[in-house]
C-alpha positions in Angstrom: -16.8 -164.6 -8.3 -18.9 -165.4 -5.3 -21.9 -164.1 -7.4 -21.8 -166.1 -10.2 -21.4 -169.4 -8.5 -22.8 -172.0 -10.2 -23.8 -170.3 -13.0 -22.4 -170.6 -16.5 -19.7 -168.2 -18.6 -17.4 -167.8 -21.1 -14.2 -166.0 -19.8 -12.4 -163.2 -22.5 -9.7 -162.0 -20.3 -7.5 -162.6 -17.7 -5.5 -160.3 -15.5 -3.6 -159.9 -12.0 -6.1 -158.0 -9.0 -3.9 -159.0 -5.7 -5.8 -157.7 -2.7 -4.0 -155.5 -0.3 -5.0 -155.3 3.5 -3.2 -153.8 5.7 0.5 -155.1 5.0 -0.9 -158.8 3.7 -1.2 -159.2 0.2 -3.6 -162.0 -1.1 -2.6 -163.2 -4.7 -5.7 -162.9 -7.0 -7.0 -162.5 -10.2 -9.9 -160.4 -12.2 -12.0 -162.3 -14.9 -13.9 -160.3 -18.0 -17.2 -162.6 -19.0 -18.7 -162.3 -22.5 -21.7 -162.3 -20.8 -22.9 -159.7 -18.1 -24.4 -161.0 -14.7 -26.9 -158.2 -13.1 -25.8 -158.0 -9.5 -27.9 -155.8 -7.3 -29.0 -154.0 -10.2 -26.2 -153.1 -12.0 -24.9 -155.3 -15.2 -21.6 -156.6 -14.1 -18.9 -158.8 -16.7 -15.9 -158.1 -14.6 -15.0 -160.1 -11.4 -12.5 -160.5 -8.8 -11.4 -163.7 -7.2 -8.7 -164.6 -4.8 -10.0 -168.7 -4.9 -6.7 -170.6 -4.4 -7.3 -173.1 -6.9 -8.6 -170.1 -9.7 -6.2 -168.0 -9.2 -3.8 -170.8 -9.7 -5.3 -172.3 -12.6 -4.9 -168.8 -14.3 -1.2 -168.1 -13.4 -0.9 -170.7 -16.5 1.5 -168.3 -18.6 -0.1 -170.0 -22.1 -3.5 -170.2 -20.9 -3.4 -166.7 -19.8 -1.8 -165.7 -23.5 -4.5 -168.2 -25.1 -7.4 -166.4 -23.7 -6.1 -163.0 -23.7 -5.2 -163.2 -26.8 -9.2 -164.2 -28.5 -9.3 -167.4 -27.6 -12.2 -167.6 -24.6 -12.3 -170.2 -22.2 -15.7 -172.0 -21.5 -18.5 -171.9 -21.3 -17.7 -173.2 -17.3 -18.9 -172.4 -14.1 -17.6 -172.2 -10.3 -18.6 -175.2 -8.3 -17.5 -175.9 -4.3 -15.6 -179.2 -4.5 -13.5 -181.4 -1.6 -10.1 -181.9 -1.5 -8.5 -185.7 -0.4 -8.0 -184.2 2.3 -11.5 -183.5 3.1 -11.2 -179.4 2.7 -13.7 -177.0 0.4 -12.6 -175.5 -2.2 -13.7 -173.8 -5.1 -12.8 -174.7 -8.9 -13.9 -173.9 -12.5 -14.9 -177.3 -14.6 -16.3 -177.6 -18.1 -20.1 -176.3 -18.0 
């Protein structure tokens, strides 16, 4: 996800992509984009996030099913935002 920051896209589907190091696993998520992103020469519409707040926002059983099921979400875009408490992190809004 780090590589379309701040741009715009439409996501079509939504799966679990937990990474695994070592004995730690990190809860995550892979993306499908209707639209394809060249990245370093190669036309990528598949991505991998482990962004707290994303991954969060897509454990959402019905939006999950929604989008999964033909119903894309966006257009939006990954933007750096602040908690309350002051922290970074990273969210998808409405483009």
């Amino acid at each position: 996800m780090a590589k379309i920051d701040d741009r715009i896209f439409t996501i079509t589907y939504i799966e679990d992509s937990d990474y695994i190091q070592g004995n730690e696993v990190t809860k995550g998520v892979k993306i499908t984009t209707q639209e394809t992103f060249d990245i370093a020469g190669n036309s990528i519409n598949k991505f991998y996030t482990t962004r707290v707040a994303i991954v969060k926002k897509f454990n959402n059983e019905q939006l999950r099913k929604d989008v999964n099921s033909g119903n894309p979400l966006g257009p939006v875009k990954c933007i750096s935002e602040k908690s309350a408490s002051g922290k970074n992190f990273f969210n998808l809004i409405d483009a």
